[in-house]
NUDODREN-978550 format. One line per field, with one value per atom (N, C-alpha, C, O): atom name; residue number from 0; residue in one letter; x, y, z. Coordinates in nm, 4 decimals, padded with zeros to 6 digits. Atoms other than C-alpha are relative to their C-alpha. Example, Ala and Ser with C-alpha at 12.3 -4.5 7.8 and 13.67 -1.06 7.14 Angstrom:
BEGIN
atom [N/CA/C/O/N/CA/C/O]
n [0/0/0/0/1/1/1/1]
res [A/A/A/A/S/S/S/S]
X [00.0890/01.2300/00.0900/00.1936/-00.0820/01.3670/-00.0770/-00.0261]
Y [-00.1190/-00.4500/00.1200/00.1181/-00.1190/-00.1060/00.1090/00.2198]
Z [00.0000/00.7800/00.0000/00.0665/-00.0060/00.7140/00.0730/00.0899]
! end
This chain:
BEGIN
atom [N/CA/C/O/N/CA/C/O/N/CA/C/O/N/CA/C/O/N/CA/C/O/N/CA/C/O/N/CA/C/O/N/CA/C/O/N/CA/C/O/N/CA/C/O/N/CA/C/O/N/CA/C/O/N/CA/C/O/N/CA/C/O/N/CA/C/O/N/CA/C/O/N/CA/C/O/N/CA/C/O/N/CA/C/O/N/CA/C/O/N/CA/C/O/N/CA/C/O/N/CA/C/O/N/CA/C/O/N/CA/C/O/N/CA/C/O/N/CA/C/O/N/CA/C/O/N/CA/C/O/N/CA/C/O/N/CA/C/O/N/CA/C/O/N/CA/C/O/N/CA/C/O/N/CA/C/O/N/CA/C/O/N/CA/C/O/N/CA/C/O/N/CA/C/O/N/CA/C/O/N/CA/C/O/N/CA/C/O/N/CA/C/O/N/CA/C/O/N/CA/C/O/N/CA/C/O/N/CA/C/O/N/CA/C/O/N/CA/C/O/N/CA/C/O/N/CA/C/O/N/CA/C/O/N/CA/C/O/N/CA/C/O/N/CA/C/O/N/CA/C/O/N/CA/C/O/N/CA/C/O/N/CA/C/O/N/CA/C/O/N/CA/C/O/N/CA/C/O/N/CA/C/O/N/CA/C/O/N/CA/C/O/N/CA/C/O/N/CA/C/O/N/CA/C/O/N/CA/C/O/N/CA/C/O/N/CA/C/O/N/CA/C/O/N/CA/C/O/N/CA/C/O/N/CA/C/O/N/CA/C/O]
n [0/0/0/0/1/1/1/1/2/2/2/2/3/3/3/3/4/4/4/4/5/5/5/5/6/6/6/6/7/7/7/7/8/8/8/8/9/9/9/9/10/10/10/10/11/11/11/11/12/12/12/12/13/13/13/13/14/14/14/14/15/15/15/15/16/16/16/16/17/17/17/17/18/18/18/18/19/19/19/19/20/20/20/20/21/21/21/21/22/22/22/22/23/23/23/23/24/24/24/24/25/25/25/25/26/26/26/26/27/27/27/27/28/28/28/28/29/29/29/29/30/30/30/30/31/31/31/31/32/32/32/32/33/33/33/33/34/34/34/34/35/35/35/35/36/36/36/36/37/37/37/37/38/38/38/38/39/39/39/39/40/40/40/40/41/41/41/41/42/42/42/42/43/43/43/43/44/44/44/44/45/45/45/45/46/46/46/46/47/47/47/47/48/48/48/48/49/49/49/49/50/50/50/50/51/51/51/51/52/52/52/52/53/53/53/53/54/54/54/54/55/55/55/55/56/56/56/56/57/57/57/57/58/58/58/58/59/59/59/59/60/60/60/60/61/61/61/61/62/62/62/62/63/63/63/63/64/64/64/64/65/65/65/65/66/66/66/66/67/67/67/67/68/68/68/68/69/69/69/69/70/70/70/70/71/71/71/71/72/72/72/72/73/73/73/73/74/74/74/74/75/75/75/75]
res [X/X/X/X/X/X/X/X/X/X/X/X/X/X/X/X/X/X/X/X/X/X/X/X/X/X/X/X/X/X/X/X/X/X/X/X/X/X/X/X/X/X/X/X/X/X/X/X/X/X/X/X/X/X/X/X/X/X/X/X/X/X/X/X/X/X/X/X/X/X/X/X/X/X/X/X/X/X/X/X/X/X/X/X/X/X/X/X/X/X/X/X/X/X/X/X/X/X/X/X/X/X/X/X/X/X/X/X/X/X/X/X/X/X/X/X/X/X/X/X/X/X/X/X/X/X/X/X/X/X/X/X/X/X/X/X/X/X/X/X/X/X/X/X/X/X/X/X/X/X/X/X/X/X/X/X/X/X/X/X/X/X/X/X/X/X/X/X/X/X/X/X/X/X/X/X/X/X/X/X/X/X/X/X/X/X/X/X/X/X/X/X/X/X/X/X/X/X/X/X/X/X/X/X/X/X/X/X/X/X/X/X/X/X/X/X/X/X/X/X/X/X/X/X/X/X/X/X/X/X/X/X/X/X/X/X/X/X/X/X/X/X/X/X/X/X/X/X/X/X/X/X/X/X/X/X/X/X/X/X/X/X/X/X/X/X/X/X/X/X/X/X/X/X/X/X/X/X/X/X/X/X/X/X/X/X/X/X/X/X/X/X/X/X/X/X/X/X/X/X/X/X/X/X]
X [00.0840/00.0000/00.0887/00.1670/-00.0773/00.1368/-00.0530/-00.1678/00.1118/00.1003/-00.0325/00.0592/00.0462/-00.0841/00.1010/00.2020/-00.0842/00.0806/-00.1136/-00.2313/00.0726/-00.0188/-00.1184/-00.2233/00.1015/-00.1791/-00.1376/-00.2532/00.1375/-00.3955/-00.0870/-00.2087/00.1075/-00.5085/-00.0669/-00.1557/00.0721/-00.5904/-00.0875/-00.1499/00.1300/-00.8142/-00.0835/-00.2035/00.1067/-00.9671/-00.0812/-00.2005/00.0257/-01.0343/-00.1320/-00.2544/00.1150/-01.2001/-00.1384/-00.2456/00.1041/-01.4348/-00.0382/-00.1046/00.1174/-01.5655/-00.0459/-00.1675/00.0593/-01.5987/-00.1123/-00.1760/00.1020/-01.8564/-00.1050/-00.2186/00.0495/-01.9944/-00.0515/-00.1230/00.0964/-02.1257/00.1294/00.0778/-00.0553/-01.8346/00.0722/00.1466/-00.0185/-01.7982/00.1233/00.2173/-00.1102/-01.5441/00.1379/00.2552/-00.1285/-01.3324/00.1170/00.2317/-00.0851/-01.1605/00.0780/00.1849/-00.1435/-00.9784/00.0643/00.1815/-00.0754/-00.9091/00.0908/00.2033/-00.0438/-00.7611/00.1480/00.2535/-00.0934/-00.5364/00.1238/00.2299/-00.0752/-00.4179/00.1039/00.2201/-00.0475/-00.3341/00.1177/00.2284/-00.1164/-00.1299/00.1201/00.2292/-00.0939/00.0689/00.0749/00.1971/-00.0764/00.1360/00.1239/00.2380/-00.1160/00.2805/00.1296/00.2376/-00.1333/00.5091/00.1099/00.2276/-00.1192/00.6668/00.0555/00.1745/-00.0161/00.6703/00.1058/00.1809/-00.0378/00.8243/-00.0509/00.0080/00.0351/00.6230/-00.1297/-00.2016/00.0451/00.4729/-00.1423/-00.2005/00.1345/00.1352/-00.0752/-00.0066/00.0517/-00.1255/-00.0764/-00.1190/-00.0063/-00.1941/-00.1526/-00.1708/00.1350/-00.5651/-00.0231/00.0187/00.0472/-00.7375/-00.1066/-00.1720/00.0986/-00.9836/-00.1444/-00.2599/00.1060/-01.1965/-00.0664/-00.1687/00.0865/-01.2377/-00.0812/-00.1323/00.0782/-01.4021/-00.1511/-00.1893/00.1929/-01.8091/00.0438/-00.0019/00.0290/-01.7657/00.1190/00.2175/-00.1390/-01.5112/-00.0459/-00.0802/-00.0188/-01.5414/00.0387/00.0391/-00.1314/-01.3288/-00.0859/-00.0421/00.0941/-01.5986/00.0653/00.1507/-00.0170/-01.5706/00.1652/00.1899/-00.1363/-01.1821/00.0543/00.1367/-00.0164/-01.1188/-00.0683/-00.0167/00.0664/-01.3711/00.1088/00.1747/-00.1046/-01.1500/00.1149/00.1587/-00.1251/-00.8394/-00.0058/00.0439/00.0205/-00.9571/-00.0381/00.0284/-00.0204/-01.0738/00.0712/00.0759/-00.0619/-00.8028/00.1132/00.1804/-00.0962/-00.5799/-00.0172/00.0912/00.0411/-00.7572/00.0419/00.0789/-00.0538/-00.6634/00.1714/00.2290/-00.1984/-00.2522/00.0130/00.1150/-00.0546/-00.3041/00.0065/-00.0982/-00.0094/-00.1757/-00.0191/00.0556/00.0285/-00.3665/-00.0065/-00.0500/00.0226/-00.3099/-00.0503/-00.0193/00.0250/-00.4544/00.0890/00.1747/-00.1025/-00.3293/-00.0447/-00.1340/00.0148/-00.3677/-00.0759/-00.1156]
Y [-00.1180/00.0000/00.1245/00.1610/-00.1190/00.3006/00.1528/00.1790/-00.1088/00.6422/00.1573/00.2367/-00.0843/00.9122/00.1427/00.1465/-00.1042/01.2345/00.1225/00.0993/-00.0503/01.5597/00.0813/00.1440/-00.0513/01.6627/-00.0745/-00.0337/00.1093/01.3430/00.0055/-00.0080/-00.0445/01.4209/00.1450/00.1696/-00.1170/01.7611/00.0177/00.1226/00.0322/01.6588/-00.0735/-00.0468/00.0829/01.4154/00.0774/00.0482/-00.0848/01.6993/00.1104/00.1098/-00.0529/01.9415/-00.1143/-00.0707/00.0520/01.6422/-00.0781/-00.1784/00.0510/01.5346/00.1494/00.1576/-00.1039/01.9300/00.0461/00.1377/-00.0226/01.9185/-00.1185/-00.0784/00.1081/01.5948/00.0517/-00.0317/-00.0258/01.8074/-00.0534/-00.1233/00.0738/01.7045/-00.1422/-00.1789/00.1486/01.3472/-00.0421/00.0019/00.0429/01.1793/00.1195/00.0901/-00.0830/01.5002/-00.0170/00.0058/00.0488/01.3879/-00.0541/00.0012/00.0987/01.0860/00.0548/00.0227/-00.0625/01.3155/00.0956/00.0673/-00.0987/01.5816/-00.0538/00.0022/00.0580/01.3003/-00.0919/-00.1451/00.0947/01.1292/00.1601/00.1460/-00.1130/01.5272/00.0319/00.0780/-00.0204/01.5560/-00.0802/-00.0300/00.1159/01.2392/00.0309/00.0342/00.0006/01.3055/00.1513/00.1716/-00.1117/01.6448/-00.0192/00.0137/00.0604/01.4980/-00.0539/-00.0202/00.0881/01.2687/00.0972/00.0832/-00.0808/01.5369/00.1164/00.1780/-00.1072/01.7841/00.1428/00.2405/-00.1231/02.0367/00.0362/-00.0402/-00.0657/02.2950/00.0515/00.0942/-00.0211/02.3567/-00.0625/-00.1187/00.0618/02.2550/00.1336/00.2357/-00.1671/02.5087/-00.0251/-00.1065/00.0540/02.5252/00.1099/00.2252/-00.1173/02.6796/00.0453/-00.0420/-00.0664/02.9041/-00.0180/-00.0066/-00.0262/02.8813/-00.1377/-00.1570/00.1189/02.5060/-00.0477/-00.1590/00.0200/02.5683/00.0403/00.1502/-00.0187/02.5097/00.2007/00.2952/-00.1246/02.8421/00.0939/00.1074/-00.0715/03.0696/00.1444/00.2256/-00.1485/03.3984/-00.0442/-00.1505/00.0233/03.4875/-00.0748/-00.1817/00.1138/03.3487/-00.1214/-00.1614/00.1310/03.0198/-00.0730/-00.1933/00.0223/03.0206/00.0387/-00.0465/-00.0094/03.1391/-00.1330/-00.1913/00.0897/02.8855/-00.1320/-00.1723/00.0697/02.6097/00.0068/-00.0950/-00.0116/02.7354/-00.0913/-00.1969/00.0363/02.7109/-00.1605/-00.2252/00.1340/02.3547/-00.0519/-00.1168/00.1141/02.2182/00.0170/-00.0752/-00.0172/02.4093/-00.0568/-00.0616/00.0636/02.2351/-00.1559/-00.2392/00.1453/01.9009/00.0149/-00.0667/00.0185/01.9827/00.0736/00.1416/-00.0722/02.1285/00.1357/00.1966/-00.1391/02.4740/00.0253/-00.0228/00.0452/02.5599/00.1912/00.2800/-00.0955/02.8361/00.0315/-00.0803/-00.0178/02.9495/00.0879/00.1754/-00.1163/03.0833/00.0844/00.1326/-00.1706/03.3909/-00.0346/00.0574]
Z [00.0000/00.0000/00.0000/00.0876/-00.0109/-00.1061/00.1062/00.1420/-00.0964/00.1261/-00.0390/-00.0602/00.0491/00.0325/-00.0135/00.0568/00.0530/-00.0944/00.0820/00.1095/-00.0569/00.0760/-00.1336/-00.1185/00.1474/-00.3011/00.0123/00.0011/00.0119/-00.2708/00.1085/00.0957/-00.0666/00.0587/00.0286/00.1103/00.0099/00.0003/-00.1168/-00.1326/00.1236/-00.3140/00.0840/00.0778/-00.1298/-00.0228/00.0660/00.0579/-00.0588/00.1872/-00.1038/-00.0908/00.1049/-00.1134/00.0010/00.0428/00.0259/-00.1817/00.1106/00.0841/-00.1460/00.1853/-00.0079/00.0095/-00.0013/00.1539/-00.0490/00.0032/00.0437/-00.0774/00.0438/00.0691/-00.0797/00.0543/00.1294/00.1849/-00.0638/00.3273/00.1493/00.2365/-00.0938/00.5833/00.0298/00.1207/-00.0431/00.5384/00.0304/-00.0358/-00.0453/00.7086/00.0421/00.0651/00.0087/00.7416/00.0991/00.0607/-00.0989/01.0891/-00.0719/-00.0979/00.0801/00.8747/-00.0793/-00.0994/00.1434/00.5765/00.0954/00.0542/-00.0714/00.8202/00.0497/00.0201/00.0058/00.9793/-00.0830/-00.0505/00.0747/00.6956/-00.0744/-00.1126/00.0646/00.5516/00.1401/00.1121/-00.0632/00.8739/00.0038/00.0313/00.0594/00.7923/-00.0621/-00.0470/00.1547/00.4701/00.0159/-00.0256/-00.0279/00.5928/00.0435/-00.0056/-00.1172/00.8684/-00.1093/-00.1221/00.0771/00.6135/-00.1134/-00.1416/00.1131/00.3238/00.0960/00.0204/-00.0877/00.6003/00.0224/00.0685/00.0753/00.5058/00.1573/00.2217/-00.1356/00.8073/00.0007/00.1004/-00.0183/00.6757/-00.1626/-00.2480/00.1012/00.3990/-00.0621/-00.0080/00.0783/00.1184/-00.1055/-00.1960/00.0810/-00.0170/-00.0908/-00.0811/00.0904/-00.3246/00.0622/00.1193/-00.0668/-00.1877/-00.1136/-00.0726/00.0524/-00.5074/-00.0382/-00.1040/00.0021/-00.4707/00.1167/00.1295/-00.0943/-00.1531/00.0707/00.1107/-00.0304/-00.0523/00.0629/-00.0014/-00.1315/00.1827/-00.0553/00.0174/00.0187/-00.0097/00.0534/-00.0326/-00.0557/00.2251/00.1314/00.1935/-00.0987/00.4812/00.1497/00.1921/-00.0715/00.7543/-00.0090/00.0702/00.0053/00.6115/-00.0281/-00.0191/-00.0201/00.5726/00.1252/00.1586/-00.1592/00.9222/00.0782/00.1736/-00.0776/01.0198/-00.0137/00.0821/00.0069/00.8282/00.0520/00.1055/-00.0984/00.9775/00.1345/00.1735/-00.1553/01.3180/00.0165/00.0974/00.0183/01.2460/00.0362/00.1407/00.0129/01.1237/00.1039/00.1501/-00.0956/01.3591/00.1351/00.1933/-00.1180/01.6967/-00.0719/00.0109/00.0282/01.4914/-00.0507/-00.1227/00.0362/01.4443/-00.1159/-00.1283/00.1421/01.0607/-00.0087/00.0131/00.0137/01.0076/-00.1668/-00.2520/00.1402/00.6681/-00.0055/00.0678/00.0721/00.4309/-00.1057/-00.1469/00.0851/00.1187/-00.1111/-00.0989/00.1113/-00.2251/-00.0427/00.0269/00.0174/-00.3839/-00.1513/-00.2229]
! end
């Protein structure tokens, strides 16, 4: 079994997003994984592939993922 890339679980993440939530806990941990091993200090999202794109709902994500270990930024 190969292990997920932090690309693959941040396409995971987008689509429990539109899914209304589903499963996002596992997608969240498997995106902190993939970080650890990648070395990489935070996870970098498109803002315009997301259900909730205003700053509300990206603050809200932050704070999320930040109470679960992920420090998440967006691009420009």
């Amino acid at each position: 079994m190969s292990e997920t890339t932090v690309a693959q679980a941040t396409e995971s993440i987008y689509a429990s997003l539109r899914a209304d939530n589903a499963d996002i806990d596992a997608h969240i941990a498997t995106l902190k994984a993939a970080l650890s091993r990648e070395g990489l200090k935070q996870a970098v999202f498109d803002p315009t592939k997301l259900v909730q794109n205003n700053r509300a709902g990206r603050k809200l994500m932050q704070a999320y993922f930040r109470q679960r270990g992920v420090s998440v930024s967006f691009s420009e």
